[in-house]
N, C-alpha and C positions, 0 to 999 in steps of 0.2 A: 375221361382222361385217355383211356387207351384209342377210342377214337380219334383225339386229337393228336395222338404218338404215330397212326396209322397216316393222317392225312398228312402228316410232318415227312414222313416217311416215302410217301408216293410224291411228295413236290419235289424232295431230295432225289431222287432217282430222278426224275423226268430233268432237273437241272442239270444233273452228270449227262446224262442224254445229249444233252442240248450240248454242252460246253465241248464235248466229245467231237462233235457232229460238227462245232465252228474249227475246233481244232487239226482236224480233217480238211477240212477247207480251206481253211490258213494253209496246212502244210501243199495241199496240191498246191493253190496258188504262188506259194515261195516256188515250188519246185517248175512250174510254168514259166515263171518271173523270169530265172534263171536260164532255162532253154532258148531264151528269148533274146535275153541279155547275151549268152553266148555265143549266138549267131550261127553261120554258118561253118561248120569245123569239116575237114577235110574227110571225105570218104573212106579212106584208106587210112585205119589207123593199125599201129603196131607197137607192141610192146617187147621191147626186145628181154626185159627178165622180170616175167609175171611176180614171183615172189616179192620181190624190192616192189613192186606195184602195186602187191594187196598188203607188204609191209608196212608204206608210206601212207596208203588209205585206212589202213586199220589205225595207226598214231592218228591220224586225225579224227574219224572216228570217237575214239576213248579218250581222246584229250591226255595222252602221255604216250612217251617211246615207245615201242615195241622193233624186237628183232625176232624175225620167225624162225625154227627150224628148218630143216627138210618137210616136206610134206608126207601127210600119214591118211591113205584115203581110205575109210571105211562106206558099204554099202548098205542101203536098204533102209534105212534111207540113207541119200547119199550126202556126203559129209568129207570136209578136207579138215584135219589136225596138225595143228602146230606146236612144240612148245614154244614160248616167250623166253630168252635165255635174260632178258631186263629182271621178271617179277618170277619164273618159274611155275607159271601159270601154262597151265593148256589153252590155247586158242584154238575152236571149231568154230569153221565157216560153212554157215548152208544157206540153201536159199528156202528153206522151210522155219515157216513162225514160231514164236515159240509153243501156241496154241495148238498147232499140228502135232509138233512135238511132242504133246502130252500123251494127244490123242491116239496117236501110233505105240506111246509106250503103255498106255492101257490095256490097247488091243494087243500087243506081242510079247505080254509080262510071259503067260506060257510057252512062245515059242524059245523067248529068248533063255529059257531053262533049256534046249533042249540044243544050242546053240555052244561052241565052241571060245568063239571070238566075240569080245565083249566090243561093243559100239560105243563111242564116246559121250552118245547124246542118249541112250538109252538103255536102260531103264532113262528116265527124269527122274535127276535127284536134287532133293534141297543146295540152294549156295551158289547153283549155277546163275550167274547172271546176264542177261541178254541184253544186245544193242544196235538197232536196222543200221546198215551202213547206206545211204541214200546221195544224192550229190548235194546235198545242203549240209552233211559233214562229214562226207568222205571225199570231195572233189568238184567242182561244175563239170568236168568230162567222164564221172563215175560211170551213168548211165550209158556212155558208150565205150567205155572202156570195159566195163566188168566184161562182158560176153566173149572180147577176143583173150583176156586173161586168164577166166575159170577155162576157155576151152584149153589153154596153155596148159594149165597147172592139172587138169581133169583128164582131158580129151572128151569131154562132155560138152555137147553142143547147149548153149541156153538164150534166154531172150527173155532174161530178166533186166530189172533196173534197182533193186536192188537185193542186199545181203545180209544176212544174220549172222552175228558172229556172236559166242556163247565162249564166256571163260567160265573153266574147268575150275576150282581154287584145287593148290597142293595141300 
């Protein structure tokens, strides 16, 4: 019996594996699809008010309204904070996973005792929940947009394609 629990057990893993690994796939391809289907867009783009930019990309994103604050930029890692005046919620955007995430707040549970100014994303506390902003639902021109916009909102130069955005609950 426990052998059969065991071998039940290793098909189950190696299935999520697999199913992971098309899903992966699937999404490059949509996101290929996409750059394709969009064609040629103009070199020079501009964004004349970044905020209304990662506003309107974050509502699509999460599938309901959002209106951001002012921006609240915390370092180390680096991270932009919004509240939502809709839900009352914190919105932080980074370009760090939420796997990183963790990872950082394991390694600087110490420092960050020693540490003044508390970081929105760390420590990692239960409740927070996370969602990649990509151009398959944050925009078809996400991926070229993001870069001239965080450097707006930042002064951070970057040459990502996409964003994590992590709400805070109140």
């Amino acid at each position: 019996m426990i052998v059969l629990g065991a071998l039940i057990s290793v098909g189950n893993e190696r299935q999520r594996k697999a199913i992971d690994s098309i899903s992966r796939q699937t999404q490059a391809w949509a996101i290929e699809d996409l750059r394709l289907k969009r064609g040629q867009v103009e070199a020079n783009i501009s964004i004349d008010n970044p905020i209304a930019w990662l506003n309107t990309a974050a509502s699509r994103a999460l599938g309901r309204q959002t209106q951001l604050s002012a921006p609240d930029i915390a370092e180390d890692p680096f991270a932009v904070s919004f509240v939502d005046h809709y839900s009352g919620e914190t919105l932080v955007f980074s370009l760090l996973s939420p796997k990183t995430l963790r990872k950082l707040s394991k390694a600087k549970r110490s420092e960050l005792s020693k540490r003044t100014s508390q970081h929105p994303l760390i420590p990692w506390r239960k409740g927070i929940a996370s969602f990649e902003m990509t151009i398959l639902n944050a925009g078809i021109r996400f991926d070229l947009e993001l870069p001239v916009a965080w450097q707006a909102i930042t002064k951070e130069q970057v040459n990502n394609e996409y964003l994590w955005v992590y709400i805070i609950p109140t």
